[in-house]
C-alpha positions as CSV (number, residue, x, y, z in Angstrom):
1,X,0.3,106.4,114.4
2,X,-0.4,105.7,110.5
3,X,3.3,104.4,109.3
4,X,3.2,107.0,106.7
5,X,3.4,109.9,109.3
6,X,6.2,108.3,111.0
7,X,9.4,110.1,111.4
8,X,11.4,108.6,108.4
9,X,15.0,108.6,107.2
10,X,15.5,107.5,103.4
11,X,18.6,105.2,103.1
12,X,17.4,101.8,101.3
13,X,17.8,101.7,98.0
14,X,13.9,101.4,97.0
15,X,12.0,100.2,95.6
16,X,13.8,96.8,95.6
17,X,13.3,94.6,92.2
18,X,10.6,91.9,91.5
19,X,12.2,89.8,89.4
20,X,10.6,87.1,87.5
21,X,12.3,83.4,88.7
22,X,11.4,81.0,85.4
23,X,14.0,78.6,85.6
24,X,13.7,77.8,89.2
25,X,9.8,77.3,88.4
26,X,10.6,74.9,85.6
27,X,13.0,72.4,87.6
28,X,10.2,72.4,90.3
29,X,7.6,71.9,87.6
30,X,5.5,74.4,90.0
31,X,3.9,77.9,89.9
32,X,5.1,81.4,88.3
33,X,7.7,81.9,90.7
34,X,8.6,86.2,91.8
35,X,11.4,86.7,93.7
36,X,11.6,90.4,95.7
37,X,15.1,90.8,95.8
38,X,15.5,93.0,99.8
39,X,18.8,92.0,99.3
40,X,19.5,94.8,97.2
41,X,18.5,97.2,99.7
42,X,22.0,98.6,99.8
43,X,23.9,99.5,103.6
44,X,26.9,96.6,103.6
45,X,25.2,93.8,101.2
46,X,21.7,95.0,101.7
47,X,18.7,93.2,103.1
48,X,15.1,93.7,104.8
49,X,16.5,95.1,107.9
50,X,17.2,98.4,106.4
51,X,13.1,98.9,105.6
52,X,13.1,99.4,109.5
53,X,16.2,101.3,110.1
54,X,14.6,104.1,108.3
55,X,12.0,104.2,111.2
56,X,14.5,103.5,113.8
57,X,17.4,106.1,113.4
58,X,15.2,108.6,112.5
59,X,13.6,107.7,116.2
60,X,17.2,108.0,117.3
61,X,17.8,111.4,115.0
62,X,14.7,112.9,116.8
63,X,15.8,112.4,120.1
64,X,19.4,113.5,119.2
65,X,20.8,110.0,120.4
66,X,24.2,109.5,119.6
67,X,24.4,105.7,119.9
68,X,22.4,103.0,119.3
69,X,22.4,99.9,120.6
70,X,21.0,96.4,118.8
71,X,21.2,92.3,120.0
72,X,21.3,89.4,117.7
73,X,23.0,86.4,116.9
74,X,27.0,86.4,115.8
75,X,25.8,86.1,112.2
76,X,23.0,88.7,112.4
77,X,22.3,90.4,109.6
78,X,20.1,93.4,111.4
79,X,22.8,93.9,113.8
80,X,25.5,94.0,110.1
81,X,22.4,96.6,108.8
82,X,22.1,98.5,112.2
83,X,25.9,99.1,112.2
84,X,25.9,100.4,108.7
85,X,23.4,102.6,109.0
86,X,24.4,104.0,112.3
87,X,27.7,104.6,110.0
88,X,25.7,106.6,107.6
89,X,24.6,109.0,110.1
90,X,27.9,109.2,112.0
91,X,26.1,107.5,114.8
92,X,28.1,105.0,117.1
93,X,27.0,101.4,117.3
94,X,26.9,98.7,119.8
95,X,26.5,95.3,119.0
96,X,25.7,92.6,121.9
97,X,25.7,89.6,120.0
98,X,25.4,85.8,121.3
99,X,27.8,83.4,120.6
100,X,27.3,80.6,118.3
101,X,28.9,77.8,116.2
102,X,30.3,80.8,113.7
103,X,31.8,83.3,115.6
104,X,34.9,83.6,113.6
105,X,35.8,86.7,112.1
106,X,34.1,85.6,108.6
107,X,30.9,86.7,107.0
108,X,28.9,89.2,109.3
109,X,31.1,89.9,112.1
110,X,33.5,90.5,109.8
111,X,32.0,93.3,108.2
112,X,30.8,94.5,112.1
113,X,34.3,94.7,112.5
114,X,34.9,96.7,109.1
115,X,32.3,98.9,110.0
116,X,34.1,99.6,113.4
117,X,31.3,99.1,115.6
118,X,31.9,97.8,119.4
119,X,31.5,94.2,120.1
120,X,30.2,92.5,122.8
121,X,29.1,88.9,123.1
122,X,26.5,87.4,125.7
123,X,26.8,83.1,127.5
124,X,23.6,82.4,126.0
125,X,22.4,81.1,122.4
126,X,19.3,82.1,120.2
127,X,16.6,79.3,119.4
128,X,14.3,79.1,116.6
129,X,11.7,76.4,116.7
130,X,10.1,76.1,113.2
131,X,8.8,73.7,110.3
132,X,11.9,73.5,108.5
133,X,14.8,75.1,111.2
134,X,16.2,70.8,111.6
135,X,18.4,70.4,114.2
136,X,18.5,74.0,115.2
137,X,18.9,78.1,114.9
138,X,22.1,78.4,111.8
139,X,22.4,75.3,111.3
140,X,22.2,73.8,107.7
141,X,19.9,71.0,106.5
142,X,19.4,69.0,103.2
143,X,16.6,70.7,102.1
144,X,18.4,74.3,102.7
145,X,21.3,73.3,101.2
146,X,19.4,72.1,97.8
147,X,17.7,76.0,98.1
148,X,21.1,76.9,98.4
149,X,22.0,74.8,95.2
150,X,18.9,75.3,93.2
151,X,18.3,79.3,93.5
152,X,22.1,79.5,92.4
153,X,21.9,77.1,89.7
154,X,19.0,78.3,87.8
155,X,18.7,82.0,88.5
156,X,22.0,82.9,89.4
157,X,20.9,84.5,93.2
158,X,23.0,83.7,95.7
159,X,20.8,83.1,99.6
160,X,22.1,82.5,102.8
161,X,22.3,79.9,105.0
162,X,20.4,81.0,108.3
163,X,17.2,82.1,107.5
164,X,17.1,82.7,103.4
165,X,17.9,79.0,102.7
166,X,15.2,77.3,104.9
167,X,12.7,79.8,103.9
168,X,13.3,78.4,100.5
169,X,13.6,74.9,101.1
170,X,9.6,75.7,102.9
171,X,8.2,77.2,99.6
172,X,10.1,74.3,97.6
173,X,8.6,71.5,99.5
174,X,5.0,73.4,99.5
175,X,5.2,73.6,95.8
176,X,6.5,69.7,95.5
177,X,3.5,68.8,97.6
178,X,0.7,70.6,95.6
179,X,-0.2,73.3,98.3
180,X,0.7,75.5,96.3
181,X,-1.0,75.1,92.6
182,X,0.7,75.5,89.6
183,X,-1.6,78.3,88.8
184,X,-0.7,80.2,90.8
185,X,1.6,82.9,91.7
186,X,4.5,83.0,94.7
187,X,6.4,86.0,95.8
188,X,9.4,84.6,97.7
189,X,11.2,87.1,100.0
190,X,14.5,87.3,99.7
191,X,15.6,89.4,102.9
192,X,19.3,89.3,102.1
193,X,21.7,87.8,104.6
194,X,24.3,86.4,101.6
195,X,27.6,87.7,103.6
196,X,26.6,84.9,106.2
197,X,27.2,82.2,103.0
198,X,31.1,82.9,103.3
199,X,31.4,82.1,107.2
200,X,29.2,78.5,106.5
201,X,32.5,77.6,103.6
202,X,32.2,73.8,105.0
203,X,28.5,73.7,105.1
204,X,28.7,75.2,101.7
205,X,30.8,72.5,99.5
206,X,28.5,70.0,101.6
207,X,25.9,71.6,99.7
208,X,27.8,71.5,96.3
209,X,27.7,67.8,96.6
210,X,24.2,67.0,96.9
């Protein structure tokens, strides 16, 4: 079926901006550098997530569900997304979410918890294996930490740790080794994810030092 005749329920703030990243192109001496900001989407902090949610509860409107159920890691920010939108439409949520090195009550799982969804965590952990994940799935490295740094320092936006950071640090390096030109232009998602920053407060002043 077409995605525009797909059962659809409005609740992201769209469209999200395209804003114009100039400083952050200057101090990599790169390309014209667009930055599409999903993390304004709205629902609890926003992010991409929601652009699907609009698909999937009204799935879960049509067939009169009254719960919906979601997976993800214990700093997942579709599962953060899922429970706020199940919230909007007076839906109950259930999270099962996997344990990881951040399962304090900080950051995502803290606004799970504020959005009074039920909890349950699974023994096993997610794994990523990717060109710039380092060590592993949520965990920091330099050249996230310097996206971290850089985005903040020159254009005042504010990405996370797990998945916005090292999605940076990519289009960084491929702009510091000529793949991409300078004439060119990059749209950089930004799929939101910032509450996770709070619950990563070590990694975080680490990242202030670099």
């Amino acid at each position: 079926m077409p995605l525009e005749k797909m059962p659809r329920l409005r609740i992201a703030a769209l469209p999200t901006p395209l804003d114009e990243a100039p400083r952050l192109s200057a101090a990599l001496g790169g390309p014209r550098i667009l930055i599409k900001r999903d993390d304004l989407t709205g629902l609890a902090f926003g992010g991409n997530k929601t652009r699907k949610l609009e698909y999937l509860m009204a799935d879960a409107r049509r067939q009169d569900a009254d719960v919906v159920l979601t997976v993800g890691a214990a700093q997942s920010n579709h599962a953060r997304q899922t429970a706020a939108a199940a919230c909007r439409l007076g839906l109950r949520c259930i999270l099962v979410l996997s344990r990881s090195q951040h399962n304090e009550l900080q950051g995502n799982l803290l606004l799970d918890e504020l959005l009074g969804v039920d909890l349950r965590f699974a023994p096993e952990e997610m794994i990523v294996h990717d060109q710039y994940v380092g060590p592993g799935y949520a965990i920091p490295t330099p050249a996230s930490s310097e996206a971290v740094r850089l985005f903040a320092r020159t254009e005042g936006i504010v990405v996370d740790p797990v998945y916005t950071a090292k999605a940076a640090a990519g289009m960084i390096d491929h702009i510091r080794q000529r793949r991409i030109r300078r004439d060119q232009t990059v749209v950089f998602l930004h799929t939101g994810g910032t509450p996770a920053l709070f619950a990563y407060g070590e990694e975080t002043a680490q990242a202030l030092k670099g």
